[in-house]
TIKOL-827029 format. One line per 4 residues: their letters; for each residue x, y, z of C-alpha. Coordinates in steps of 0.1 Angstrom, whole numbers, plus 5000, padded with zeros to 4 digits. Example, Ala and Ser with C-alpha at 12.3 -4.5 7.8 and 13.67 -1.06 7.14 Angstrom:
AS> 5123 4955 5078  5137 4989 5071;
***
This chain:
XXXX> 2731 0712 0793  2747 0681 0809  2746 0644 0815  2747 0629 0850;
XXXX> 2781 0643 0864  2788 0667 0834  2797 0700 0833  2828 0718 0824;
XXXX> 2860 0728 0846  2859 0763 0857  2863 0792 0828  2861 0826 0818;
XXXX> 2840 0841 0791  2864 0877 0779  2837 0883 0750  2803 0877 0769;
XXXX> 2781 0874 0798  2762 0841 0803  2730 0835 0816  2713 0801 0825;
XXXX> 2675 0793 0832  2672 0761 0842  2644 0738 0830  2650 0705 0840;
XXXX> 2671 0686 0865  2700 0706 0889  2732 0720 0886  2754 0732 0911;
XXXX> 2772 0765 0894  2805 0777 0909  2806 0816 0899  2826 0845 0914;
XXXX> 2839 0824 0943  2805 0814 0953  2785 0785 0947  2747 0784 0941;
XXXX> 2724 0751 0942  2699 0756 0904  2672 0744 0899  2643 0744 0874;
XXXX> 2628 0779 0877  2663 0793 0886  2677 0821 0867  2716 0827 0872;
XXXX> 2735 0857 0850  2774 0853 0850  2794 0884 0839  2820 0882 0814;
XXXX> 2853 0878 0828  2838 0863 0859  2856 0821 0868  2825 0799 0862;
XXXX> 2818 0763 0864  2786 0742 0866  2780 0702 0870  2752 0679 0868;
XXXX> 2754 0663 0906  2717 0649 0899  2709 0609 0886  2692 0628 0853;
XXXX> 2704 0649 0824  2700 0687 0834  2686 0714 0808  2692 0746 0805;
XXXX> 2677 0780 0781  2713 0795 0783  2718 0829 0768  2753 0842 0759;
XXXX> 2754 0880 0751  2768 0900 0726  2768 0874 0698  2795 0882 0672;
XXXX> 2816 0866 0644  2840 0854 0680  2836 0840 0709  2815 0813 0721;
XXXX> 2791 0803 0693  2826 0799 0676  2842 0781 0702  2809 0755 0702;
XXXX> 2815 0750 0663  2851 0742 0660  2851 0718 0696  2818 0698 0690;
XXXX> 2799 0676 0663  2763 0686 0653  2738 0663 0669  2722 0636 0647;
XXXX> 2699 0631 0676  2685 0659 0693  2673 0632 0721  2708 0628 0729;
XXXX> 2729 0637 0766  2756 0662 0754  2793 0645 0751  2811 0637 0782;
XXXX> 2845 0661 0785  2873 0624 0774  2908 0634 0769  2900 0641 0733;
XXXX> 2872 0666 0738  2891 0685 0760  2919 0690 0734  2897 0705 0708;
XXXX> 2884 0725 0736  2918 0742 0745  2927 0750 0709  2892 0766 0703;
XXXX> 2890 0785 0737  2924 0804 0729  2912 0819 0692  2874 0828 0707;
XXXX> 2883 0848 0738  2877 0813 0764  2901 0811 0791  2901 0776 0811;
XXXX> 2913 0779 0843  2930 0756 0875  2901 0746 0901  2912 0767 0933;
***
């Protein structure tokens, strides 16, 4: 899910609702203008169209089961293929957000119904 001090800037899913249980480490989650400490046996469900964020404040990699719902041929499955790599090693912390990554991430977000918005 993410690294020590990972997570992305806040967002809005148009297509889907996402749902996080958390398994290992905590997040906090920004959602709906409130914020909400996770961790592992938490269960948080995040409407579609609803400003989200989460980040890693812990000193170990957080993980997550994370649902999104509907799937479909757009949206966020396709958003994950066209801004990230496939993993060589499952092992691995999830990318930092560099410069770089956060480019890829724009362009993707505006074809898969991913808005990213300013933190309030």
């Amino acid at each position: 899910m993410a690294p020590p001090g990972g997570g992305p800037p806040p967002h809005i899913h148009h297509f889907e609702d996402e749902s996080f249980y958390i398994l290992e480490g905590a997040v906090t989650i920004q959602a709906g203008g409130r914020t909400y400490q996770a961790s592992p046996g938490d269960f948080i469900h995040i409407p579609r169209g609803t400003v989200h964020s989460f980040k890693n404040e812990g000193k170990v990699d957080a993980k997550a089961l994370i649902t999104v719902s509907p799937a479909g041929p757009a949206g966020l499955e396709r958003f994950f293929e066209e801004t990230f790599h496939p993993a060589t090693d499952r092992s691995a912390s999830p990318p930092l957000i560099t410069e770089a990554l956060m480019g890829r991430m724009m362009v993707a977000a505006s074809k898969n119904g991913l808005e990213f918005v300013r933190p309030a």
